[in-house]
DOMARMI-640076 format. One record per residue (C-alpha): x, y negated, z; residue number from 1; residue in one letter. Coordinates in Angstrom, 1 decimal, padded with zeros to 4 digits. Layout:
N
r x=X	y=Y	z=Z	seq=NUM	type=A
...
END
This chain:
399
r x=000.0	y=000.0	z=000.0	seq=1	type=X
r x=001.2	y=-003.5	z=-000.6	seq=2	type=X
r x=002.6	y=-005.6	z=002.1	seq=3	type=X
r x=001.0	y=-009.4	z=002.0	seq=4	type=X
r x=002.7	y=-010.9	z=005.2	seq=5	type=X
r x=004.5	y=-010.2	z=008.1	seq=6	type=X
r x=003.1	y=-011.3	z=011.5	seq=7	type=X
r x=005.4	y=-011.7	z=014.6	seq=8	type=X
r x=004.3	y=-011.3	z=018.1	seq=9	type=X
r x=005.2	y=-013.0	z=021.1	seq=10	type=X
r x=008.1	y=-011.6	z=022.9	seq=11	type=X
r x=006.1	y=-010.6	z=026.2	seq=12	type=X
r x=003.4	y=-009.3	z=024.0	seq=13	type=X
r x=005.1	y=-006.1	z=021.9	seq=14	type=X
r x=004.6	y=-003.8	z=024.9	seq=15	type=X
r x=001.2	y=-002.3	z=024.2	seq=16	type=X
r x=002.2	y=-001.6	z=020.3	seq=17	type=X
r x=005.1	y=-000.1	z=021.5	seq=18	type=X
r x=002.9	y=002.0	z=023.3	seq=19	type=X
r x=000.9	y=002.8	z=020.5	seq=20	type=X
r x=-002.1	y=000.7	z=021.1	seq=21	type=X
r x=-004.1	y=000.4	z=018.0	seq=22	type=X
r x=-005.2	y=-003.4	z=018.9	seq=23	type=X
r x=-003.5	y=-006.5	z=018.2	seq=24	type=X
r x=-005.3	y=-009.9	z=020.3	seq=25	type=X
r x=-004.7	y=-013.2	z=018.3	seq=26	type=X
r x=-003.4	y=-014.6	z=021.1	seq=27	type=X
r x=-000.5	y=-012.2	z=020.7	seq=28	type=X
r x=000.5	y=-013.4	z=017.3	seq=29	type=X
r x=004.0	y=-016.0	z=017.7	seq=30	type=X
r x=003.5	y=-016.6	z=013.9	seq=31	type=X
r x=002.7	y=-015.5	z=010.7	seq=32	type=X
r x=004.6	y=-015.3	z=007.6	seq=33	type=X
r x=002.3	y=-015.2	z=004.3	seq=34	type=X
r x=-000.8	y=-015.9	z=003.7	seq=35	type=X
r x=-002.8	y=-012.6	z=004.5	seq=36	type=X
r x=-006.2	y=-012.6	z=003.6	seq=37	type=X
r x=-009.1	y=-010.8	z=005.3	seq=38	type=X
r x=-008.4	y=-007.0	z=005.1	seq=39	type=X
r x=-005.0	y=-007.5	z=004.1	seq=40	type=X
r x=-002.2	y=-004.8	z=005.0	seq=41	type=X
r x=000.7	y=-006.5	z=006.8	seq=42	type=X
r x=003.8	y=-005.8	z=008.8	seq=43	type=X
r x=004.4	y=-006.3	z=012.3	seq=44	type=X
r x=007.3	y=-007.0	z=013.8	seq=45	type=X
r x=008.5	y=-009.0	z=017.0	seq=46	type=X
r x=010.1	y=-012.2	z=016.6	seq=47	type=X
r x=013.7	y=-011.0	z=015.9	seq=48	type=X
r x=012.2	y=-009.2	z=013.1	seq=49	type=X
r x=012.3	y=-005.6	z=014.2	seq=50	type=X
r x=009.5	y=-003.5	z=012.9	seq=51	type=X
r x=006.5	y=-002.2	z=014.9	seq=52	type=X
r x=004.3	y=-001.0	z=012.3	seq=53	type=X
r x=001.7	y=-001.5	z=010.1	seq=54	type=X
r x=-002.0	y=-002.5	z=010.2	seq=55	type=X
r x=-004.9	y=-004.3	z=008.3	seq=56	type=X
r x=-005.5	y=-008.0	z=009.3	seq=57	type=X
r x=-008.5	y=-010.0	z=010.2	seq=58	type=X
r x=-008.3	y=-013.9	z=010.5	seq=59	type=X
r x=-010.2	y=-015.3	z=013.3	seq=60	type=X
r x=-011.1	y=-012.2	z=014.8	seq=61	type=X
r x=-010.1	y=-011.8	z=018.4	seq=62	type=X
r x=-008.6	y=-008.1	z=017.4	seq=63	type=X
r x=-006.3	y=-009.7	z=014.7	seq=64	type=X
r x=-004.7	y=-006.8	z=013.3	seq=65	type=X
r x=-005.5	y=-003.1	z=013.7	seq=66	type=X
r x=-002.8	y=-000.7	z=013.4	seq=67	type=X
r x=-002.6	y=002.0	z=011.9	seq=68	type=X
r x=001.2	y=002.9	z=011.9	seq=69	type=X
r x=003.8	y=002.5	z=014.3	seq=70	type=X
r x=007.6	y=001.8	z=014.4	seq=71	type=X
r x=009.0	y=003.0	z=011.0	seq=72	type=X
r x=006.4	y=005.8	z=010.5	seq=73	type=X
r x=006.1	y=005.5	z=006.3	seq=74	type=X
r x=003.8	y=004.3	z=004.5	seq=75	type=X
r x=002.8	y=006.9	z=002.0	seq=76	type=X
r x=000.6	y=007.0	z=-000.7	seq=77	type=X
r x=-002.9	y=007.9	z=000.2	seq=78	type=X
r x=-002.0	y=008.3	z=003.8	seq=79	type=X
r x=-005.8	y=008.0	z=004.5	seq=80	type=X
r x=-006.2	y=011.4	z=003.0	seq=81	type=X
r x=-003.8	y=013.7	z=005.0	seq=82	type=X
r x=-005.6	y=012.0	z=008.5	seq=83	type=X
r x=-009.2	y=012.6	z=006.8	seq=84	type=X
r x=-008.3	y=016.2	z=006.4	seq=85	type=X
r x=-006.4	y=016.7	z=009.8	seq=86	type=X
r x=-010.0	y=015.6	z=011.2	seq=87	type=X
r x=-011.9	y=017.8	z=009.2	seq=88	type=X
r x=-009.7	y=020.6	z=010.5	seq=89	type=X
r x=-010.5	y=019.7	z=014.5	seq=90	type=X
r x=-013.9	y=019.5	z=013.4	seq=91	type=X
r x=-013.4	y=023.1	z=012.2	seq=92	type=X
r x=-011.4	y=024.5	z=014.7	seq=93	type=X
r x=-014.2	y=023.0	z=017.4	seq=94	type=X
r x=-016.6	y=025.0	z=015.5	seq=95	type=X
r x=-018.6	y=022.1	z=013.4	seq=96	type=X
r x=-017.9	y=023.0	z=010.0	seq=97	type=X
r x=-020.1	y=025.6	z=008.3	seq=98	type=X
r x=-022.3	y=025.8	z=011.8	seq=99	type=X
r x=-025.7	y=027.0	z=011.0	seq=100	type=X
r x=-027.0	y=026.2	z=014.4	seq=101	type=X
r x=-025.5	y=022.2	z=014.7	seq=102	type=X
r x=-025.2	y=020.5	z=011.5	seq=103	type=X
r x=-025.1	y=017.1	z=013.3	seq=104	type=X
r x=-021.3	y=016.0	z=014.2	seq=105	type=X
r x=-018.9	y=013.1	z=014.0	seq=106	type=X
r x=-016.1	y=013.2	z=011.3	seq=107	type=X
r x=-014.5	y=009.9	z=011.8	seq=108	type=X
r x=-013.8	y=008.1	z=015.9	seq=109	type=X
r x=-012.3	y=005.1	z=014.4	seq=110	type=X
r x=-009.5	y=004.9	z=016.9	seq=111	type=X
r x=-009.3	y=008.8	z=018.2	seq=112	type=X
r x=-008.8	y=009.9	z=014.6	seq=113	type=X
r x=-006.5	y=007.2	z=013.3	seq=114	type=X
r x=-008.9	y=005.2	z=011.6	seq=115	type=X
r x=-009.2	y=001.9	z=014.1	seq=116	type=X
r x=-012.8	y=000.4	z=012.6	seq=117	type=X
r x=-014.4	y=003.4	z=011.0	seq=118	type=X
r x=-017.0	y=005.8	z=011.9	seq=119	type=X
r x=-018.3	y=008.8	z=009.7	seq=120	type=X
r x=-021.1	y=011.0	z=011.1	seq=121	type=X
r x=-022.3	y=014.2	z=009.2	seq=122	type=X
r x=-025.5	y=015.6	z=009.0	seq=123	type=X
r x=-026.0	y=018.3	z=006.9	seq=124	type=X
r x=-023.8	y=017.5	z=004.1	seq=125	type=X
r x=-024.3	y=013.9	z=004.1	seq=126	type=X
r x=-021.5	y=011.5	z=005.6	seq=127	type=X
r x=-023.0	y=008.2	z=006.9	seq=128	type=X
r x=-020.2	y=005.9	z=006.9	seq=129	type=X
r x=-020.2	y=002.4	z=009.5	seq=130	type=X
r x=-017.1	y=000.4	z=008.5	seq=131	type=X
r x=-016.6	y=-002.5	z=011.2	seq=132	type=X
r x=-013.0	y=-003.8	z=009.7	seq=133	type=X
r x=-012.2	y=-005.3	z=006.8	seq=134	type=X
r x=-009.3	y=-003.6	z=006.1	seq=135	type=X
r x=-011.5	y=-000.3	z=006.3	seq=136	type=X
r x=-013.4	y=-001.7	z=003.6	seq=137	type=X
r x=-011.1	y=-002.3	z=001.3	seq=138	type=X
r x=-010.1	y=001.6	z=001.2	seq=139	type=X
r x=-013.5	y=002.4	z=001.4	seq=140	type=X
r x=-013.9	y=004.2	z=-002.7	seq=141	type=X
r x=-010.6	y=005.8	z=-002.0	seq=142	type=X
r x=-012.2	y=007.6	z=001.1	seq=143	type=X
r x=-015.2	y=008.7	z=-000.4	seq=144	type=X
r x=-012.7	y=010.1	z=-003.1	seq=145	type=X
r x=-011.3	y=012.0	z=-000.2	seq=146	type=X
r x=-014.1	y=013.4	z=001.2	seq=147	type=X
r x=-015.1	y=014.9	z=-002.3	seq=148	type=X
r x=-012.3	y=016.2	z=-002.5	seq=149	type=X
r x=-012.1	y=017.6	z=000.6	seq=150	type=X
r x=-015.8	y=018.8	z=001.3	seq=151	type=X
r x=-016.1	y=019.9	z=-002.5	seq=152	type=X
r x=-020.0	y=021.2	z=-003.3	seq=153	type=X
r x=-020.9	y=021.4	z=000.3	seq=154	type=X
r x=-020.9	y=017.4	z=000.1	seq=155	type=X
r x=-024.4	y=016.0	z=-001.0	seq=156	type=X
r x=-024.2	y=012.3	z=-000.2	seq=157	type=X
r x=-021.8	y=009.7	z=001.4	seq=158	type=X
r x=-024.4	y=006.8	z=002.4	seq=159	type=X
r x=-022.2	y=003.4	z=003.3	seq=160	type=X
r x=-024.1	y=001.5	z=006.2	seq=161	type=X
r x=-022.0	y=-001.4	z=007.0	seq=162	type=X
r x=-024.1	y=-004.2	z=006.7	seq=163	type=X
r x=-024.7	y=-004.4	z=010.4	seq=164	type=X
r x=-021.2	y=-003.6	z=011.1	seq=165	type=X
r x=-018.5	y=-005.2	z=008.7	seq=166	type=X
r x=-018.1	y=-009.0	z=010.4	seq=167	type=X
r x=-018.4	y=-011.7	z=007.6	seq=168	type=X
r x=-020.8	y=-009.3	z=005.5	seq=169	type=X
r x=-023.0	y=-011.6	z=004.7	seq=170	type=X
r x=-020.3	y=-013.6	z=003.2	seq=171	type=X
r x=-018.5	y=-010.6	z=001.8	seq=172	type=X
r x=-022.1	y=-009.4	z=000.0	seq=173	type=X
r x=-021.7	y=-006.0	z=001.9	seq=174	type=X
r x=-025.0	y=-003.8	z=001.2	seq=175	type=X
r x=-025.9	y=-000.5	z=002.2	seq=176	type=X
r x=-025.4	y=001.6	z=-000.8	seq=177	type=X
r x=-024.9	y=005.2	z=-001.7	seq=178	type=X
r x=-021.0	y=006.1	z=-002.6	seq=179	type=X
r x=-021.6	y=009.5	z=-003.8	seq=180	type=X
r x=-025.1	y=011.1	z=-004.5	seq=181	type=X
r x=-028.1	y=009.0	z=-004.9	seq=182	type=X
r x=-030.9	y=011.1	z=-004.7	seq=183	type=X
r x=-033.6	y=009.6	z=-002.7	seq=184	type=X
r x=-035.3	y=012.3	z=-001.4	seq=185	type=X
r x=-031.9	y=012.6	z=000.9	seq=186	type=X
r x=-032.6	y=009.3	z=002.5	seq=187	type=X
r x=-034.5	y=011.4	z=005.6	seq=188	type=X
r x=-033.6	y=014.7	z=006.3	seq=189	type=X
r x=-033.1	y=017.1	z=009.3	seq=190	type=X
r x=-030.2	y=018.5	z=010.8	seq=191	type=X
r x=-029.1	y=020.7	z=014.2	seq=192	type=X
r x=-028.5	y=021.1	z=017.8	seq=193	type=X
r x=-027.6	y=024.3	z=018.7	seq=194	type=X
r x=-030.8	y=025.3	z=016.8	seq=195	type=X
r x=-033.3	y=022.2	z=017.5	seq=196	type=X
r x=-033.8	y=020.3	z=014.5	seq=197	type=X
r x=-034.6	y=016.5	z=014.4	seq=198	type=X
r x=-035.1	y=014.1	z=011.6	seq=199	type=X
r x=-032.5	y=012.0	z=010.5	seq=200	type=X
r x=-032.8	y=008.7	z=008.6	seq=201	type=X
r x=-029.9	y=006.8	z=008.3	seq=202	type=X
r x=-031.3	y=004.1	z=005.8	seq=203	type=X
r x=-033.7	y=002.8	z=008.7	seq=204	type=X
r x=-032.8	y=004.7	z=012.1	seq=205	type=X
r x=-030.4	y=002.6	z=014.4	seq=206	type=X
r x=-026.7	y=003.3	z=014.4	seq=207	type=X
r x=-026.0	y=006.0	z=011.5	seq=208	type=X
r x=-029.4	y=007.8	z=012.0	seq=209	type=X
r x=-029.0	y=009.8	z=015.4	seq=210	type=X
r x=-027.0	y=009.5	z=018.9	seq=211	type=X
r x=-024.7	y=012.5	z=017.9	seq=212	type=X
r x=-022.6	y=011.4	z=021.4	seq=213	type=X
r x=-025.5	y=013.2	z=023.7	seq=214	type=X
r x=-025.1	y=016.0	z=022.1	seq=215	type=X
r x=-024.0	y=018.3	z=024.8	seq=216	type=X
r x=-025.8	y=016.0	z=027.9	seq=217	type=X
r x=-029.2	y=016.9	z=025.9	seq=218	type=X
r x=-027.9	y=020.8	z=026.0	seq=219	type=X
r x=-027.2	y=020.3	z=029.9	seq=220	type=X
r x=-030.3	y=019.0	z=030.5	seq=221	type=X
r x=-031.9	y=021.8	z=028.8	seq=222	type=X
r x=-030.0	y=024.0	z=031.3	seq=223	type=X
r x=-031.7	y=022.1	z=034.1	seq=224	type=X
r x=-035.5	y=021.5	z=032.5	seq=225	type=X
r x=-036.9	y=025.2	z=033.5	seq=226	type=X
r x=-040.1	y=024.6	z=035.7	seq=227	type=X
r x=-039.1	y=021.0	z=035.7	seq=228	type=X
r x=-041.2	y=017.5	z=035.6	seq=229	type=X
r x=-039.1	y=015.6	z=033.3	seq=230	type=X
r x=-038.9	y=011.7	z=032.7	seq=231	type=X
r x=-036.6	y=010.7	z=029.8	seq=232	type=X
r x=-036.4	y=006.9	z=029.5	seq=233	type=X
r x=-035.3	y=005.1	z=026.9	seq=234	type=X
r x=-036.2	y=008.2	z=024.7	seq=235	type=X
r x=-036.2	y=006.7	z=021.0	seq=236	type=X
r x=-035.6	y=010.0	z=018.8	seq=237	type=X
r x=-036.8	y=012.3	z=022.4	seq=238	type=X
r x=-033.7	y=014.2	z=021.8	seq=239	type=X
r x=-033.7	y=014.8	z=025.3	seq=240	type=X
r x=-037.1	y=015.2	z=025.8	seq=241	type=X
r x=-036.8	y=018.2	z=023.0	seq=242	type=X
r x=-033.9	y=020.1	z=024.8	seq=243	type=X
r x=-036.5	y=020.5	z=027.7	seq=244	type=X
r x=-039.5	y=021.4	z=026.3	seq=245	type=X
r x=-037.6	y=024.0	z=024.5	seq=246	type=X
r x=-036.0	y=025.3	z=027.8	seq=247	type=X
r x=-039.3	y=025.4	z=029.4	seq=248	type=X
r x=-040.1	y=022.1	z=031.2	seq=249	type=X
r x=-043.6	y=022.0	z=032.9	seq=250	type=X
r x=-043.9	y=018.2	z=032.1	seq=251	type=X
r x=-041.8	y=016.1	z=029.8	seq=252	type=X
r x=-042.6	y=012.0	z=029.5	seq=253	type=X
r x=-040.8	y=010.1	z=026.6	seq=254	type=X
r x=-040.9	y=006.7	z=027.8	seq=255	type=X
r x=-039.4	y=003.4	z=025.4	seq=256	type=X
r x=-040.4	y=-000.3	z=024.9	seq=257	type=X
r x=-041.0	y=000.7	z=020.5	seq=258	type=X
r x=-043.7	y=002.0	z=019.4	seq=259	type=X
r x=-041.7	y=002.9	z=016.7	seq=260	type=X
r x=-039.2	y=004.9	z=018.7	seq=261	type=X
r x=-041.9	y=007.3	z=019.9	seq=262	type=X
r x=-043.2	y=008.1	z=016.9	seq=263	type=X
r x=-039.6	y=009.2	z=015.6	seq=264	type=X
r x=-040.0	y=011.0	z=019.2	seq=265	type=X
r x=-043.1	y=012.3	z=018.5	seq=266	type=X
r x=-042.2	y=013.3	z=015.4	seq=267	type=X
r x=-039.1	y=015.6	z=016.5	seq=268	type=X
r x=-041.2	y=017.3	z=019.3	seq=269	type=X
r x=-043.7	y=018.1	z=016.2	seq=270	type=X
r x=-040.8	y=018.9	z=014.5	seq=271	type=X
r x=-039.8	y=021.9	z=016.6	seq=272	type=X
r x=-043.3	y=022.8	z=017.7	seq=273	type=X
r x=-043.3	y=022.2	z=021.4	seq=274	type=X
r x=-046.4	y=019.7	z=020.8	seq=275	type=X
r x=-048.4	y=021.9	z=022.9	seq=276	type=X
r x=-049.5	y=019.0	z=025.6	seq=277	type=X
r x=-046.5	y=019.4	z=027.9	seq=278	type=X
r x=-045.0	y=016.1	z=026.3	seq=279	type=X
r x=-046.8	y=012.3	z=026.3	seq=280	type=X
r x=-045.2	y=009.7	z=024.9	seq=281	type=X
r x=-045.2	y=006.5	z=027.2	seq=282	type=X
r x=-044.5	y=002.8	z=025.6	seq=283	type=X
r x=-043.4	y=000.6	z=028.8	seq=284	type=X
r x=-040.8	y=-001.2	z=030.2	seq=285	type=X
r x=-038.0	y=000.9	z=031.7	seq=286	type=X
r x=-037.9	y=-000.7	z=035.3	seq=287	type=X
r x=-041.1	y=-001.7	z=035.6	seq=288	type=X
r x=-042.7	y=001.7	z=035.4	seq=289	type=X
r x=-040.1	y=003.4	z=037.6	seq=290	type=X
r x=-041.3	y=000.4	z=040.1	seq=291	type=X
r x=-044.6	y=001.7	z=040.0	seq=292	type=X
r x=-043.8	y=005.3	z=039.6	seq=293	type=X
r x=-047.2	y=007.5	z=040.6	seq=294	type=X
r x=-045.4	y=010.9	z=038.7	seq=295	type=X
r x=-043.5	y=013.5	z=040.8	seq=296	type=X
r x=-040.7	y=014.0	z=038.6	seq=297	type=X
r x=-038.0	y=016.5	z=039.1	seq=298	type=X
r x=-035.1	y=015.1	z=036.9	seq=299	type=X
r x=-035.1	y=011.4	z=035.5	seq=300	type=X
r x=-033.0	y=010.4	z=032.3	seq=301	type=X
r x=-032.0	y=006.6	z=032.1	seq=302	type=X
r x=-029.8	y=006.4	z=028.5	seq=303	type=X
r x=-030.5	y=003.0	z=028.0	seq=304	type=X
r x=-029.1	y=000.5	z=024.8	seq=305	type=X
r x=-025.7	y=-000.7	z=025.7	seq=306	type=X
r x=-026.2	y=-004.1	z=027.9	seq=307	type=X
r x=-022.7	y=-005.3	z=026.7	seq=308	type=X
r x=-021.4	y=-005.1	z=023.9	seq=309	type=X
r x=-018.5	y=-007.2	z=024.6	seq=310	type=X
r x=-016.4	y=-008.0	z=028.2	seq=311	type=X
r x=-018.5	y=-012.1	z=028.1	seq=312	type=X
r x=-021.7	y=-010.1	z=029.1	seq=313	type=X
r x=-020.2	y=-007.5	z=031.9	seq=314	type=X
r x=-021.5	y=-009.2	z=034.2	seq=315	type=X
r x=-024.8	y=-008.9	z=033.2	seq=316	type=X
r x=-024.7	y=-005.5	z=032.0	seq=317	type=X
r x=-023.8	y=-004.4	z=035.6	seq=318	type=X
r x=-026.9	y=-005.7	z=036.7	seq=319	type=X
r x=-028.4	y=-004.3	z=034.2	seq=320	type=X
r x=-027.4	y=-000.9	z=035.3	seq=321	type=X
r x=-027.4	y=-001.6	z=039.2	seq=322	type=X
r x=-031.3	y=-002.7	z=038.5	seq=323	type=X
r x=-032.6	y=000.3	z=036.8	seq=324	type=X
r x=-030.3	y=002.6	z=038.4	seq=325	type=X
r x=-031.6	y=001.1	z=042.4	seq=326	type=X
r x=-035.8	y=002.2	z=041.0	seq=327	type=X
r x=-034.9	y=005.2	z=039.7	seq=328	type=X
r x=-033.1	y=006.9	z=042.7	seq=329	type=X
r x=-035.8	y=004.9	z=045.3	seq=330	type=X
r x=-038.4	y=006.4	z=043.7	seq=331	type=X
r x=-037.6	y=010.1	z=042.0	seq=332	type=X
r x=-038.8	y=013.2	z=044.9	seq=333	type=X
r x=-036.1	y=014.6	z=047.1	seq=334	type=X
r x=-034.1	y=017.0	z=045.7	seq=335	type=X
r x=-034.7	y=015.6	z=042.1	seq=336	type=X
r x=-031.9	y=014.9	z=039.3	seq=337	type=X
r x=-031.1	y=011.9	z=037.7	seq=338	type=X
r x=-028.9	y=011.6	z=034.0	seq=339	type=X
r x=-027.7	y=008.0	z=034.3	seq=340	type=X
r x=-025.6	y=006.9	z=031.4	seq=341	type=X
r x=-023.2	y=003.8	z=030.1	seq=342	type=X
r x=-022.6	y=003.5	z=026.5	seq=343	type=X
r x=-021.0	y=-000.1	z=026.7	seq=344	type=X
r x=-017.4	y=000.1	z=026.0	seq=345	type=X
r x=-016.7	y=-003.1	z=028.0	seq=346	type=X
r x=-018.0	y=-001.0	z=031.4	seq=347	type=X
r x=-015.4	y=001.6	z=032.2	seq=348	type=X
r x=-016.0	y=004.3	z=034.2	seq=349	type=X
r x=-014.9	y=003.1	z=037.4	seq=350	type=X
r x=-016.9	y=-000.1	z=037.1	seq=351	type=X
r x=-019.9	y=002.2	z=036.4	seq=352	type=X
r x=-019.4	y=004.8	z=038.7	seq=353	type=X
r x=-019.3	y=001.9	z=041.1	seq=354	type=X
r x=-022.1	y=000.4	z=040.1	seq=355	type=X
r x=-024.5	y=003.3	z=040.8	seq=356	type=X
r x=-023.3	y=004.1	z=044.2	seq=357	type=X
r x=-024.3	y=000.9	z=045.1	seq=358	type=X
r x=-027.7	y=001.6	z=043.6	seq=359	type=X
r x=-027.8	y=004.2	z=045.9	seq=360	type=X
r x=-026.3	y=002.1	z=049.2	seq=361	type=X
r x=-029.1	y=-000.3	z=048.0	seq=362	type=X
r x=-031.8	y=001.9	z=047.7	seq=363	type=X
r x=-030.9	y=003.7	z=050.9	seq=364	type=X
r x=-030.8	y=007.2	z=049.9	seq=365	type=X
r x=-028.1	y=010.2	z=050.1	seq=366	type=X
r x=-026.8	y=011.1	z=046.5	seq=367	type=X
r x=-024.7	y=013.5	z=045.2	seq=368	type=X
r x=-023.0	y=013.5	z=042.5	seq=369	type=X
r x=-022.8	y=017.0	z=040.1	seq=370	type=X
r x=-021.3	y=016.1	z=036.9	seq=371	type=X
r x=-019.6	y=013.5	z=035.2	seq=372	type=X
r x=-020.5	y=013.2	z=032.0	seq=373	type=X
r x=-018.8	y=011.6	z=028.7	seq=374	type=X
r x=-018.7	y=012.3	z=024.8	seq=375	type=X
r x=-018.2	y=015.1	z=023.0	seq=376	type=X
r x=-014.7	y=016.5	z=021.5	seq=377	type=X
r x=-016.0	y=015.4	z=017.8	seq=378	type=X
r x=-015.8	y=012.1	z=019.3	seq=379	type=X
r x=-011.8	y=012.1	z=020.4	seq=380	type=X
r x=-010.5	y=009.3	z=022.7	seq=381	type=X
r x=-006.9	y=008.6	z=022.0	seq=382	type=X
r x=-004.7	y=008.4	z=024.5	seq=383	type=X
r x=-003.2	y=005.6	z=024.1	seq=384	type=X
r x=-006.0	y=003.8	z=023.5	seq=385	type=X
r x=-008.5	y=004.7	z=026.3	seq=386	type=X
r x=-011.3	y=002.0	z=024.5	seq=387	type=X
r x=-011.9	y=004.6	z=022.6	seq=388	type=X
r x=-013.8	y=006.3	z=026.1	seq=389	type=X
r x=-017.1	y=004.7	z=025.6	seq=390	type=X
r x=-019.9	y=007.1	z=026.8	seq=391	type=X
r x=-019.9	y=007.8	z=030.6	seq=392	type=X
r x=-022.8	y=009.5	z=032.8	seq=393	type=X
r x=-023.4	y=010.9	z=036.1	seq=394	type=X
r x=-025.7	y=013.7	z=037.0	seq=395	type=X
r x=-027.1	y=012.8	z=040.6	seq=396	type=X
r x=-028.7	y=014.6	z=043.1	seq=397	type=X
r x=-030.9	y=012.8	z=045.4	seq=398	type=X
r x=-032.1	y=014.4	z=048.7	seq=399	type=X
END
């Protein structure tokens, strides 16, 4: 790839690259030599010239440059394509590929797979691509090239949805398009967990068409559900609420602010025919209804939107959190189980962890805590860039 500038950091502020952090802050930048443009591949070096690596840049961005090599690590041709298929073959070795039973998984973890700014889900032979860097974007037909290549006829469709994601896409005239297949019939499908099948529609569904992430929380819970009263807030596709009807919940409650949301809900109980009057779908808000609670329920599932997105609204967020967190465990029965879940990247898991024990201090009850809960292996967190950890849950027990 060509080379447009070189940018040179501060002396104090080489450490974390040196460390293989994928990130590069603006404020870490002691100058820049060229003219780089947005999505431009550039150098990095410190200010004596010596090279740290490699990465696409983004003017006025807070995260200026994203790396994506380090030290003198080459720059081949097509070096895209050897650390596409070195994810496909973790995928494979986990036990995604050619899986009759789960045909949902993640492909790409930005960060965890080498890609800083790119996610790739696959359902069922279709790859949804979010792209939320430039410099992602510019690569973007030579990756769709790549995943012919290496999927072959068991690829039906790449769908690009970066509108929402790319920054400047307006400006850039970034649309949702199909990169590979166009049939529209694809555009909503179904695809697998562990047997359960939901619909999936990545033109219009949030994110790229399903919370792949839960995958193995909804199978826990499912492990839990027998004989169970369950509450599942928040419940947009019900994918939780699913996993315990089929494992034999008594009562299952889908409970979200859209009506929209639980329809898809509805929908995906139909879907697997477990619409036998165990489940009602409930459209409320979260807190106030756990206020009021009247229901007995066994186990309670708060997986709510993430309430920041950025570190600005933290404070907030824990609120957030502390607030919803406080009715549930004052109100569930003794003895019942709560899935309590953070999907904001700017809440670590100590900060949440915190933040529902002193839900619990507040709303005076002993808890226990059972599991810990994070993402799945298809979504790898690299280690030396622990950003990439964004999903964290507790199972509680409250006696």
């Amino acid at each position: 790839m060509e080379v447009t500038a070189n940018i040179a950091l501060k002396p104090k502020k080489t450490r974390s690259i040196q460390r293989f952090h994928r990130w590069i802050f603006s404020g870490a930048i002691a100058f820049i030599d060229g003219e780089p443009e947005n999505g431009d591949f550039v150098k990095v070096t410190d200010t004596k010239g010596k090279v740290l690596g490699h990465g696409f840049f983004t003017p006025d961005a807070s995260i200026a440059v994203r790396m994506t090599h380090f030290g003198k690590e080459k720059v081949v041709d097509r070096w895209w394509h050897e650390r596409l298929q070195r994810a496909y073959n973790l995928r494979n070795d986990l036990g995604f590929v050619a899986n009759a039973e789960t045909t949902a998984y993640r492909l790409i973890h930005g960060e965890g797979d080498g890609f800083p700014g790119l996610i790739i889900d696959h359902y069922d032979g279709v790859l949804v691509m979010q792209v939320h860097a430039p410099g992602m974007w510019m690569i973007k037909d030579e990756l769709v090239a790549s995943f012919v290549e290496i999927y072959g006829d068991n690829l039906k469709a790449v769908y690009n949805k970066s509108r929402d994601t790319l920054p400047n896409a307006e400006a850039m005239q970034v649309e949702n398009y199909y990169a590979h297949g166009s049939d529209s019939a694809l555009a909503k499908m179904t695809a697998k967990e562990y047997g359960l099948e939901f619909n999936i529609d990545w033109e219009k569904g949030q994110k790229t068409g399903f919370f792949i992430d839960q995958r193995e929380n909804r199978k826990l819970l499912g492990d839990l559900s027998k004989g169970k009263k369950v509450l599942n807030t928040f419940s947009y596709t019900a994918g939780f609420s699913v996993f315990a009807l089929q494992a034999g919940a008594t009562l299952v409650h889908s409970l979200d602010s859209s009506a929209r949301a639980l329809e898809v809900g509805e929908n995906n109980v139909a879907l697997n025919s477990l619409d036998d009057g165990r489940h009602k779908s409930i459209q409320a808000d979260a807190v106030q209804y756990l206020k009021q609670l009247e229901e007995d329920y066994d186990i309670i599932v708060l997986d709510p939107p993430a309430f920041a997105k950025h570190q600005r609204a933290r404070h907030r967020a824990v609120q957030g959190y502390k607030r919803i967190n406080m009715q549930a465990i004052k109100h569930i029965k003794s003895g019942g189980l709560i899935f309590t879940f953070s999907c904001s990247q700017a809440v670590d898991k100590e900060l949440f962890n915190n933040t529902v024990i002193a839900s619990a201090i507040e709303a005076g009850r002993k808890v226990r805590i059972l599991h810990q809960l994070h993402q799945p292996a298809d979504h790898p967190v690299n280690a030396f860039h622990p950003e990439g950890e964004y999903l964290k849950g507790l199972v509680l027990r409250v006696d």
